[in-house]
Each structure stands twice: as structure tokens, then as C-alpha cells.
PDB file with SEQRES, HELIX, SHEET and CRYST1 records, atoms N, CA, C and O in Angstrom:
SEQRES   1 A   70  UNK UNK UNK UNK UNK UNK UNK UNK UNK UNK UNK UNK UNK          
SEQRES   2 A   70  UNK UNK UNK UNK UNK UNK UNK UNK UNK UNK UNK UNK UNK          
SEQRES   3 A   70  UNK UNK UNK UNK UNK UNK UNK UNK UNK UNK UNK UNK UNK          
SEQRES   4 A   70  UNK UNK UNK UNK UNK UNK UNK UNK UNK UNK UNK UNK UNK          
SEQRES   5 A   70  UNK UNK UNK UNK UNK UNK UNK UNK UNK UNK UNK UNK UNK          
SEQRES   6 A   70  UNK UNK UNK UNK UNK                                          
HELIX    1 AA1 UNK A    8  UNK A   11  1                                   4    
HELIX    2 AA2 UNK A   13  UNK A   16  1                                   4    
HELIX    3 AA3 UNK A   21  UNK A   29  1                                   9    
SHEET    1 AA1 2 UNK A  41  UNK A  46  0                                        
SHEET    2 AA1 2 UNK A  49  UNK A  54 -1                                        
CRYST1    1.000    1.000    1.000  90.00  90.00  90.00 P 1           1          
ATOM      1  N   UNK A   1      11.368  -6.499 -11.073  1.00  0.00           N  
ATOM      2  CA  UNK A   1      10.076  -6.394 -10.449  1.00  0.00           C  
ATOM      3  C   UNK A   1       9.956  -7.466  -9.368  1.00  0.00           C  
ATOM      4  O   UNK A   1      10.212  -8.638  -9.647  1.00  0.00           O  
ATOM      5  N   UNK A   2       9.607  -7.130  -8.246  1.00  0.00           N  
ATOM      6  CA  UNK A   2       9.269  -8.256  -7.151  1.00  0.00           C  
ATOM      7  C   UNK A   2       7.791  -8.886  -7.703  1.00  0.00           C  
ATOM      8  O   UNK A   2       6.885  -8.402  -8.382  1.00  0.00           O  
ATOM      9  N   UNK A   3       8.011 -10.245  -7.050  1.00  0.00           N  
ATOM     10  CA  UNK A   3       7.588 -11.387  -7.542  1.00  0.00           C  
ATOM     11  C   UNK A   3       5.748 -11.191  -6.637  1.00  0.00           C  
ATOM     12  O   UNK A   3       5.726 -10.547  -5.588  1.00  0.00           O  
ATOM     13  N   UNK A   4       4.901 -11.572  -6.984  1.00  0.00           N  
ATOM     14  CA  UNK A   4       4.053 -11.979  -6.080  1.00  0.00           C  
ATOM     15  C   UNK A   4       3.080 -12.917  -6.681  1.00  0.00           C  
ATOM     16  O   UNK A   4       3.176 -13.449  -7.788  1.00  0.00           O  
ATOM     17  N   UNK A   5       1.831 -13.097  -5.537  1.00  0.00           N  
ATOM     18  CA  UNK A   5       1.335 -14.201  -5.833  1.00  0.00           C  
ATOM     19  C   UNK A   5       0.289 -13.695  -6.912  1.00  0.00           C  
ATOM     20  O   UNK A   5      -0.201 -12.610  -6.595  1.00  0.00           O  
ATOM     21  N   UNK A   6      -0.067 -14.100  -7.838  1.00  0.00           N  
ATOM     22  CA  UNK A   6      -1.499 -13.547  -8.873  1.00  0.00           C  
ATOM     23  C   UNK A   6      -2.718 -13.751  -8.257  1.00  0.00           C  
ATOM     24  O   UNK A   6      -3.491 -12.810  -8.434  1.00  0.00           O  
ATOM     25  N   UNK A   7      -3.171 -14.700  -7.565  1.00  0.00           N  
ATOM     26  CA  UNK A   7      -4.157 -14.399  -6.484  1.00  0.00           C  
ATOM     27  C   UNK A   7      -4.546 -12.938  -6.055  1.00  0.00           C  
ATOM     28  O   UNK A   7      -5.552 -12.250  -6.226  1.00  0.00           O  
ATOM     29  N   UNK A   8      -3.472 -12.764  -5.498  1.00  0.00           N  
ATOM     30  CA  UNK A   8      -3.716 -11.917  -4.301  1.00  0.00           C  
ATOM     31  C   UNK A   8      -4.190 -10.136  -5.154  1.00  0.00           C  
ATOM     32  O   UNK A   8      -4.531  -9.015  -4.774  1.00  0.00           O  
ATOM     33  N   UNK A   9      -3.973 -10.723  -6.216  1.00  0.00           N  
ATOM     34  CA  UNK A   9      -4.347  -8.803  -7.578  1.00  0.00           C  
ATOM     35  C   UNK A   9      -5.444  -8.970  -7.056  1.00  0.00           C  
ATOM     36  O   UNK A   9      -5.113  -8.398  -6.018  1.00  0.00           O  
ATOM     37  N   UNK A  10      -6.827  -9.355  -6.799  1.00  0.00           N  
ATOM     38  CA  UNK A  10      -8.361  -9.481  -6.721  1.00  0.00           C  
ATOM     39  C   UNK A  10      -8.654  -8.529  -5.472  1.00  0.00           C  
ATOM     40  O   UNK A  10      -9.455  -7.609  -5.306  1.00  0.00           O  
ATOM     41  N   UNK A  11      -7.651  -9.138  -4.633  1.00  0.00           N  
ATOM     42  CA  UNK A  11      -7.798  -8.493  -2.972  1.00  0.00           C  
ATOM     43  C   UNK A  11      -7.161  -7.264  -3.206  1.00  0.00           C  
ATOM     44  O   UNK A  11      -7.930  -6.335  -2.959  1.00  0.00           O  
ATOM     45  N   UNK A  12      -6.035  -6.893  -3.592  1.00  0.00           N  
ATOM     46  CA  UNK A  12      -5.462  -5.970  -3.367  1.00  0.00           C  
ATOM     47  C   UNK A  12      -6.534  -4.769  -3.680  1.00  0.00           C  
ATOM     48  O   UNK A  12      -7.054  -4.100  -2.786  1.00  0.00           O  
ATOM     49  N   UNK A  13      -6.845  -4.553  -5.395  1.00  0.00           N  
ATOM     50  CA  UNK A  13      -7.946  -4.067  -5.522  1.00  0.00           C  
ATOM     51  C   UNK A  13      -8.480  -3.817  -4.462  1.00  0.00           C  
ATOM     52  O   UNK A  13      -7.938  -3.075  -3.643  1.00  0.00           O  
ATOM     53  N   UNK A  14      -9.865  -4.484  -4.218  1.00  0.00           N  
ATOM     54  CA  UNK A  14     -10.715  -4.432  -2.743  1.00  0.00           C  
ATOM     55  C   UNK A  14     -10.044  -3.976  -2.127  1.00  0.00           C  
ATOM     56  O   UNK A  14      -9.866  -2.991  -2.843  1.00  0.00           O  
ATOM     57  N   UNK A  15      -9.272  -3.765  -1.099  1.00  0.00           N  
ATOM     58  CA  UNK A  15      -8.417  -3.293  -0.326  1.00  0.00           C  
ATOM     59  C   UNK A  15      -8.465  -1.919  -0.852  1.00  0.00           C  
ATOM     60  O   UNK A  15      -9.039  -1.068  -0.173  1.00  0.00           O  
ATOM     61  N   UNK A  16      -7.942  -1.602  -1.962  1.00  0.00           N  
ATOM     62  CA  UNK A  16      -7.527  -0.088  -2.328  1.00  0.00           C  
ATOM     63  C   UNK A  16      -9.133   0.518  -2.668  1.00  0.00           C  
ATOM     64  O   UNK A  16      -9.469   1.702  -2.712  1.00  0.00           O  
ATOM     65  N   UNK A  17      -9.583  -0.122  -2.784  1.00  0.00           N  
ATOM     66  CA  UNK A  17     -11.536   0.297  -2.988  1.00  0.00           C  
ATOM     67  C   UNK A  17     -12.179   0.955  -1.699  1.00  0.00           C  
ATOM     68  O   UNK A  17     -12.951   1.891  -1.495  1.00  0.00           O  
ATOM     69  N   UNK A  18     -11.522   0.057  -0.948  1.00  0.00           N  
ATOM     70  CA  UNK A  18     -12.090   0.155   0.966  1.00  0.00           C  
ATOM     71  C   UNK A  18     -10.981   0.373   2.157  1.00  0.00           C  
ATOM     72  O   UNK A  18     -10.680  -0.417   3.051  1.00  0.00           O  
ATOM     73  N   UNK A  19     -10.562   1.437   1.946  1.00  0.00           N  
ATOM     74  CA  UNK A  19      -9.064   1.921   2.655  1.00  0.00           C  
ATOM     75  C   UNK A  19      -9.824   1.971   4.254  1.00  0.00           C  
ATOM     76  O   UNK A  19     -11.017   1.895   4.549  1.00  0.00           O  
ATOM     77  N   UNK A  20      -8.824   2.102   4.966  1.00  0.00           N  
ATOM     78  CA  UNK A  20      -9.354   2.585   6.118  1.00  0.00           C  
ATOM     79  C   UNK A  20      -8.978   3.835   6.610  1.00  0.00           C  
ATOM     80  O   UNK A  20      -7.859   4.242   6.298  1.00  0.00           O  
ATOM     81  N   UNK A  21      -9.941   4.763   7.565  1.00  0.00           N  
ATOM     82  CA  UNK A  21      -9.424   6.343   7.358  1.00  0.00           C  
ATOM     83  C   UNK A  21      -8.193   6.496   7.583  1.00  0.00           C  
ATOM     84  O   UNK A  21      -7.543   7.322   6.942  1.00  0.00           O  
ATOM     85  N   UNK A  22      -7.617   5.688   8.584  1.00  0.00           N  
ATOM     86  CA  UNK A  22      -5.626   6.073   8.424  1.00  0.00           C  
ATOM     87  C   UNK A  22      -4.876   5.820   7.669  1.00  0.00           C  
ATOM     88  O   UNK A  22      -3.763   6.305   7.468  1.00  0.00           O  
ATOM     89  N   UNK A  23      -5.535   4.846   7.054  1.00  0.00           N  
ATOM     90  CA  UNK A  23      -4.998   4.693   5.636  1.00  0.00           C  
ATOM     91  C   UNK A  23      -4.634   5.748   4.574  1.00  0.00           C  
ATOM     92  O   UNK A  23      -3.613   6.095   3.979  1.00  0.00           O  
ATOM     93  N   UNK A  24      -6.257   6.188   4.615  1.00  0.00           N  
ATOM     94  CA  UNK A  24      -6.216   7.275   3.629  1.00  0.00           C  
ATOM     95  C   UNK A  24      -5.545   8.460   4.246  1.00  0.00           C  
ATOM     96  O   UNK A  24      -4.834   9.200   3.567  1.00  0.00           O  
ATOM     97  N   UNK A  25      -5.745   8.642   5.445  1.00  0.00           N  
ATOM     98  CA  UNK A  25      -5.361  10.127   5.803  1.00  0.00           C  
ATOM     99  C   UNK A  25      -3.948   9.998   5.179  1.00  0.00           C  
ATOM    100  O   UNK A  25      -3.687  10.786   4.270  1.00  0.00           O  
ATOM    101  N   UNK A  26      -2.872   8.977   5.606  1.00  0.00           N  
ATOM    102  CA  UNK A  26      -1.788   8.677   4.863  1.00  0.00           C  
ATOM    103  C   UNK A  26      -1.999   8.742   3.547  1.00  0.00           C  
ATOM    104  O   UNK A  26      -1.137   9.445   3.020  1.00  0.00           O  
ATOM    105  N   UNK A  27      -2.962   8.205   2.606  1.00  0.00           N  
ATOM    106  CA  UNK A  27      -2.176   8.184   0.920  1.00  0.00           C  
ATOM    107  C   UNK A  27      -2.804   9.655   0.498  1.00  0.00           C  
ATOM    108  O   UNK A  27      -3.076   9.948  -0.666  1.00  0.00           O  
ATOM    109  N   UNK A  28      -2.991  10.543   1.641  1.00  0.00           N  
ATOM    110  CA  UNK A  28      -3.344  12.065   0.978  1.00  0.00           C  
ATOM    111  C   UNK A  28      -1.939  12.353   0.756  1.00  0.00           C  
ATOM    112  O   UNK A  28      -1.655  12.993  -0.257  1.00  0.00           O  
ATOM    113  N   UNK A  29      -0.934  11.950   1.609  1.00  0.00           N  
ATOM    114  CA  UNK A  29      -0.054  12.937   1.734  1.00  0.00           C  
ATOM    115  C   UNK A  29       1.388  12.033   1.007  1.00  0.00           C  
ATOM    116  O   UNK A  29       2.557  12.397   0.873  1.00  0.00           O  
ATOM    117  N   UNK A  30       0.829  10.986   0.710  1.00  0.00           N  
ATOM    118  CA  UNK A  30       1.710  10.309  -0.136  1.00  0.00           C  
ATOM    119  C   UNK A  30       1.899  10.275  -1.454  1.00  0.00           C  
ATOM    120  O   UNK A  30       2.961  10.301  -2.076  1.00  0.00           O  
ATOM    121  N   UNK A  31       0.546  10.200  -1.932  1.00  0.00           N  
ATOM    122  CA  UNK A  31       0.825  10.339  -3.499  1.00  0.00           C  
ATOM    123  C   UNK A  31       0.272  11.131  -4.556  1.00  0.00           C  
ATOM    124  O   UNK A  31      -0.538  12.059  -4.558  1.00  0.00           O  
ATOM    125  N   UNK A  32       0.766  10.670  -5.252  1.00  0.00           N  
ATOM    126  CA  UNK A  32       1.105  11.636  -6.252  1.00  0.00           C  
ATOM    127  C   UNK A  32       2.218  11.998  -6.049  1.00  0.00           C  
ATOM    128  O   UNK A  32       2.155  13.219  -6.191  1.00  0.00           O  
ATOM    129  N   UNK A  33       3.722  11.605  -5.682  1.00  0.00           N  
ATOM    130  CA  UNK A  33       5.255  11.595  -5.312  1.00  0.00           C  
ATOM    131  C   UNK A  33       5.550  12.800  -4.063  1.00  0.00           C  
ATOM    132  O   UNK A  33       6.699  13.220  -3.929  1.00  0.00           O  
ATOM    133  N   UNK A  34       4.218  13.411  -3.002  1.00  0.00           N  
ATOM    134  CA  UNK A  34       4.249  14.572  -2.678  1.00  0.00           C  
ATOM    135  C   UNK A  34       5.716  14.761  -1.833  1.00  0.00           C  
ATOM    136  O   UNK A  34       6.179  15.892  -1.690  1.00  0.00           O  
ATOM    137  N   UNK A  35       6.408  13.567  -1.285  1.00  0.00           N  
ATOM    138  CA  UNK A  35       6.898  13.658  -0.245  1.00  0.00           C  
ATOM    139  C   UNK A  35       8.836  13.189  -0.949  1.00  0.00           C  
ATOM    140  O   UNK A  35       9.249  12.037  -1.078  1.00  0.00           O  
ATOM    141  N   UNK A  36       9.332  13.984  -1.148  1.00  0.00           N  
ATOM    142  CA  UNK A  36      10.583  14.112  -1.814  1.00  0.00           C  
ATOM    143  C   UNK A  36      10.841  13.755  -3.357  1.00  0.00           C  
ATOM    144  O   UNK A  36      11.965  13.663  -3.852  1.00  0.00           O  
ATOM    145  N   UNK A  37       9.539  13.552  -4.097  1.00  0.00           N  
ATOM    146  CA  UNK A  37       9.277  12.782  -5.640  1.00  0.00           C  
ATOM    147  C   UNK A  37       9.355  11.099  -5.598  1.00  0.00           C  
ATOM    148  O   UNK A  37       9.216  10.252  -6.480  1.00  0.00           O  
ATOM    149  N   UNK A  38       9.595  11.029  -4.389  1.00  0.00           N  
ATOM    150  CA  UNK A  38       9.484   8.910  -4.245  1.00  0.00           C  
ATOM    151  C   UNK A  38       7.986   8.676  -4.546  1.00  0.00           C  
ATOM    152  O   UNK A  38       7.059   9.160  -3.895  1.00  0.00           O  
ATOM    153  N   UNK A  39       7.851   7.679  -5.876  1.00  0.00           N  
ATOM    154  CA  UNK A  39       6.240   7.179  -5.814  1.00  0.00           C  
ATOM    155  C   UNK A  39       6.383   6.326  -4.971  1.00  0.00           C  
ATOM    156  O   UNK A  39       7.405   5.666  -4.781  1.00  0.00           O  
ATOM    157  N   UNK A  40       4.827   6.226  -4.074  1.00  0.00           N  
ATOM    158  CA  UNK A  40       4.163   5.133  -3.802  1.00  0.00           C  
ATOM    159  C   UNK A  40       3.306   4.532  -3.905  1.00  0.00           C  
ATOM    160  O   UNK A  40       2.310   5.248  -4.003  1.00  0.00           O  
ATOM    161  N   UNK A  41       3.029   3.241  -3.954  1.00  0.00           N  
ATOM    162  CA  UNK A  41       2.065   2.137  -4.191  1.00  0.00           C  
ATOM    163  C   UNK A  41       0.944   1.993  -3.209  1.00  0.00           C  
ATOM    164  O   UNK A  41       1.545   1.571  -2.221  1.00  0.00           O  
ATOM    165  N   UNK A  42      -0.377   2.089  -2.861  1.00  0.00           N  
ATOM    166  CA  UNK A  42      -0.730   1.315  -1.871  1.00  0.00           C  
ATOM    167  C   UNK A  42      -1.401   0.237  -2.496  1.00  0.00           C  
ATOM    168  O   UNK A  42      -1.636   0.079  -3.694  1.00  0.00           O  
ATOM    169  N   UNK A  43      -1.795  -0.778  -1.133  1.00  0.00           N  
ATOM    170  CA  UNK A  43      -1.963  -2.057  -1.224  1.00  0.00           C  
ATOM    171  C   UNK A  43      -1.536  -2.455  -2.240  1.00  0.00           C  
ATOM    172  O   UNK A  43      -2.150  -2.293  -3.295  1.00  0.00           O  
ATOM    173  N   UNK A  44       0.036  -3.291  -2.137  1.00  0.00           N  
ATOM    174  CA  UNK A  44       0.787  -3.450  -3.090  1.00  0.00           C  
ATOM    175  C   UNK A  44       1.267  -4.862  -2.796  1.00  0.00           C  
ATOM    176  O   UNK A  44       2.339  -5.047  -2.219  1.00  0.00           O  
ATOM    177  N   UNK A  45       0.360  -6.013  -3.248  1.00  0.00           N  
ATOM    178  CA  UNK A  45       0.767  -7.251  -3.578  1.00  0.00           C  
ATOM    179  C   UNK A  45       2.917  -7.747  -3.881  1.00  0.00           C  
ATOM    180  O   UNK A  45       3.468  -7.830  -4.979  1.00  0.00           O  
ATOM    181  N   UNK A  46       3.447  -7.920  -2.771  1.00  0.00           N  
ATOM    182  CA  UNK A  46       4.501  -7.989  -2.416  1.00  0.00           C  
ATOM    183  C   UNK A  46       5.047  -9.510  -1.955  1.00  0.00           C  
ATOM    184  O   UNK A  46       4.844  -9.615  -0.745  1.00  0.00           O  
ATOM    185  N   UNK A  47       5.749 -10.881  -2.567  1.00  0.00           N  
ATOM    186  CA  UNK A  47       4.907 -12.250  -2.205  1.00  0.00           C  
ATOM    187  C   UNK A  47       3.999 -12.625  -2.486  1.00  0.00           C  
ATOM    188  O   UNK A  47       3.308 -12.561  -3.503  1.00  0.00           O  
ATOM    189  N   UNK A  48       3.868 -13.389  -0.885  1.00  0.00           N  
ATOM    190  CA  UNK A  48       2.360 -13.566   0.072  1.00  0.00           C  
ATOM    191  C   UNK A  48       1.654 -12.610   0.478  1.00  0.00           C  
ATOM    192  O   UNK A  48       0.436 -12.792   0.496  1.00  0.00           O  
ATOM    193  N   UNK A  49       2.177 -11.364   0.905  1.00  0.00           N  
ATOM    194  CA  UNK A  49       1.112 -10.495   1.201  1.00  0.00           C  
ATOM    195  C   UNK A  49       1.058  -9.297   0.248  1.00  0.00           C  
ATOM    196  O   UNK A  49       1.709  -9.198  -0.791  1.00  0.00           O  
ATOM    197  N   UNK A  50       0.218  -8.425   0.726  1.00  0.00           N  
ATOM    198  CA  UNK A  50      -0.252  -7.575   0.446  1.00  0.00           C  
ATOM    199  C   UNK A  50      -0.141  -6.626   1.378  1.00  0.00           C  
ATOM    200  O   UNK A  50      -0.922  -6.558   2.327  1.00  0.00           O  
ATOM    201  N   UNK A  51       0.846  -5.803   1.188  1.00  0.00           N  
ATOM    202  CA  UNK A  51       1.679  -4.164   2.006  1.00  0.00           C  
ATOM    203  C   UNK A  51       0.409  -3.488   1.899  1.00  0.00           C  
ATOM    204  O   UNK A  51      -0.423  -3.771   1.037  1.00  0.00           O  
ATOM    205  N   UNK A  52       0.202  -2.229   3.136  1.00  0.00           N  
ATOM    206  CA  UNK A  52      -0.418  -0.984   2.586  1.00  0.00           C  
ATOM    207  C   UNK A  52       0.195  -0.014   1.662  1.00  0.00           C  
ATOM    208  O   UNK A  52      -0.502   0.595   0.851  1.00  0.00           O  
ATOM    209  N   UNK A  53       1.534   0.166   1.753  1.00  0.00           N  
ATOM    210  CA  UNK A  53       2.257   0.814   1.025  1.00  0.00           C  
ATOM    211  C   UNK A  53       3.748   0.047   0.662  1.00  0.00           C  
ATOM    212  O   UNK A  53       4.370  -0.925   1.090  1.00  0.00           O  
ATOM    213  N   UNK A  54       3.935   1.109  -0.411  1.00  0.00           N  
ATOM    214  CA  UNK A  54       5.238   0.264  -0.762  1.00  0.00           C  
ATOM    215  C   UNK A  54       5.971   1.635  -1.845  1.00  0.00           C  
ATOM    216  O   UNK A  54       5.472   2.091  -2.873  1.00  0.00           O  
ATOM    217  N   UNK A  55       7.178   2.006  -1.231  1.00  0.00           N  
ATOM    218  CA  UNK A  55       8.129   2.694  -1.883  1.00  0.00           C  
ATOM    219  C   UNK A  55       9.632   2.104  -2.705  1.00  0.00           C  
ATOM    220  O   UNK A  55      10.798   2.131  -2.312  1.00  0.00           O  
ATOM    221  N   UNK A  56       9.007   1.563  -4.039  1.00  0.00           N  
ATOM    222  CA  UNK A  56      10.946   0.707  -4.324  1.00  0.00           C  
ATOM    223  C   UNK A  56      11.824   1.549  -4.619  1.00  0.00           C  
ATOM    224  O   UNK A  56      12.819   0.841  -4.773  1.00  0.00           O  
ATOM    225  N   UNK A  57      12.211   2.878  -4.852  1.00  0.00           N  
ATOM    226  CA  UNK A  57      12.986   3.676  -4.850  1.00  0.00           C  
ATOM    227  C   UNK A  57      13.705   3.597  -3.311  1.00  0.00           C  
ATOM    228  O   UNK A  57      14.840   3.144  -3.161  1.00  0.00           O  
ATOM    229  N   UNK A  58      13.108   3.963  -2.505  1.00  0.00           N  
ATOM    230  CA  UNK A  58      13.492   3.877  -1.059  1.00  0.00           C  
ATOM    231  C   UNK A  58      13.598   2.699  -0.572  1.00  0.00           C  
ATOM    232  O   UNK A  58      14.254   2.476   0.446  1.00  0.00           O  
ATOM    233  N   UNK A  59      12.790   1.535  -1.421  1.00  0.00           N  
ATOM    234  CA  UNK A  59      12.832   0.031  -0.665  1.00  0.00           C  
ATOM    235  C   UNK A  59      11.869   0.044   0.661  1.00  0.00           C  
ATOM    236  O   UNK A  59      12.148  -0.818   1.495  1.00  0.00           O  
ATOM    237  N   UNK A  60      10.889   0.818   0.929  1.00  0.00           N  
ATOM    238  CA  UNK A  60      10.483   0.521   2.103  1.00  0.00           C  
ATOM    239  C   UNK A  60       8.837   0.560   2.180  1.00  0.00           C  
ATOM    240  O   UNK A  60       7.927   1.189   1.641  1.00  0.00           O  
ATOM    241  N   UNK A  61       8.977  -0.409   3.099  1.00  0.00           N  
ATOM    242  CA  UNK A  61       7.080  -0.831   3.240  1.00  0.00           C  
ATOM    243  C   UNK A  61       6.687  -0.206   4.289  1.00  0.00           C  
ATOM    244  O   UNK A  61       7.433  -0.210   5.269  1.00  0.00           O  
ATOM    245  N   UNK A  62       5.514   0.435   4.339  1.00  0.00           N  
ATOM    246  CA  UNK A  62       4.573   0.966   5.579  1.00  0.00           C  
ATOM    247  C   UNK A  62       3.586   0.241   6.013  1.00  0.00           C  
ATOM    248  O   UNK A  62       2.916   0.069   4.994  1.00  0.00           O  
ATOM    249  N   UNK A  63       3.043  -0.315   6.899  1.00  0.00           N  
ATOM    250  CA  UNK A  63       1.993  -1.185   7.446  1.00  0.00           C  
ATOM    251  C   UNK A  63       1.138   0.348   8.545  1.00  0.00           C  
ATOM    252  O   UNK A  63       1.671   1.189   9.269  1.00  0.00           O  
ATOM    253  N   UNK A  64      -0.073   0.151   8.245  1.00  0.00           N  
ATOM    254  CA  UNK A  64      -0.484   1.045   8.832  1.00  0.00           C  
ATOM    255  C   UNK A  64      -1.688   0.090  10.071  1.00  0.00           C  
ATOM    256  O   UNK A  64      -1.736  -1.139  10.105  1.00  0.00           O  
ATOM    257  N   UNK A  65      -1.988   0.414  10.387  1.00  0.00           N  
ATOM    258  CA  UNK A  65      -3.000  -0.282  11.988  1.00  0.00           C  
ATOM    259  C   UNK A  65      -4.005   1.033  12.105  1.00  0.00           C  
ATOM    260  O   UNK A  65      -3.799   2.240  12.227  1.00  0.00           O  
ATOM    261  N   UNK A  66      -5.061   0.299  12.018  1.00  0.00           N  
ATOM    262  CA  UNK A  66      -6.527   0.657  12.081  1.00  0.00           C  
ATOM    263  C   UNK A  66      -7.367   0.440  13.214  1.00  0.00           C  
ATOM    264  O   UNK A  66      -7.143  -0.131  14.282  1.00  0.00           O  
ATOM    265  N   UNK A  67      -8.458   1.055  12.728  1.00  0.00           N  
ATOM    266  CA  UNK A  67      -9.214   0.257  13.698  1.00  0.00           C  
ATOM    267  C   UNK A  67      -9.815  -1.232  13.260  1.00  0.00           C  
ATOM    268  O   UNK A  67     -10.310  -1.859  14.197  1.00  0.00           O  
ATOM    269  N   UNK A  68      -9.833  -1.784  12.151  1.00  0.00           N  
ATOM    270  CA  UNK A  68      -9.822  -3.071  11.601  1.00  0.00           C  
ATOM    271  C   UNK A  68      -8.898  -3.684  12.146  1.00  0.00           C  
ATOM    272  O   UNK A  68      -9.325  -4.780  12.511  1.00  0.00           O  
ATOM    273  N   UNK A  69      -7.619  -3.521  12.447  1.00  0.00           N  
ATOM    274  CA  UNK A  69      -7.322  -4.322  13.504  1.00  0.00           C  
ATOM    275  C   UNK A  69      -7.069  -4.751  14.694  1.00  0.00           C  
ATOM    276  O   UNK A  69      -6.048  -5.285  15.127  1.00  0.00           O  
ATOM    277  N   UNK A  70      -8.877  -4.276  15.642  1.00  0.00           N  
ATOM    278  CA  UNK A  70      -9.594  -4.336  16.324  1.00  0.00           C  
ATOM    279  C   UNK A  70      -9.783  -5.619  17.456  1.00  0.00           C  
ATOM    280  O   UNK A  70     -10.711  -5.597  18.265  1.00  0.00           O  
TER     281      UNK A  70                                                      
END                                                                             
């Protein structure tokens, strides 16, 4: 299991509470394994940060850009 900070569980939450719409438009089509049976995670406490997504079968993180980051 990758390591992260215990802090950061509080935010992540929040985060997954208050997605942003590209966010979500993405985790429509992500989970529940829709996209070859790979699960994914969002806002997935990874470290220091906190990924929007996160696939460890595939190993790979998605960062998505909003309008939050405005």
C-alpha cells in the first residue's frame, strides 16, 4: 500500500464531497471499473498530496483542471 500522510484523510473526503463538474463528468465514466475492469480511486491521498484519481493496477494518476483552478 502507498504510504501517505493521515492528515490529509479529512481533506480528501471534502474533496470527494465537493468534486468539480470535470471532475465528475470524469468519475461517471470511471467507476465502478467501467473502463477495461481497472478500479479507480478519486481524491486519493498519495504522500503529500492528494491525486484526483488514482489507478494502482495501471499505476497511473489523473490530475484533472477546473475551473477552481482559476
Amino acid at each position: 500500500m502507498l504510504k501517505y500522510n493521515p492528515a490529509l484523510k479529512d481533506r480528501a473526503r471534502q474533496l470527494r464531497a465537493h468534486m468539480a463538474n470535470s471532475e465528475l463528468a470524469l468519475w461517471s465514466r470511471l467507476r465502478l471499473k467501467q473502463v477495461l475492469g481497472v478500479q479507480v480511486y478519486r481524491q486519493k491521498p498519495i504522500g503529500n498530496y492528494i491525486v484526483d484519481f488514482y489507478a494502482p493496477r495501471a499505476q497511473l494518476v489523473v490530475e484533472v483542471d477546473g475551473s477552481q483552478h482559476l
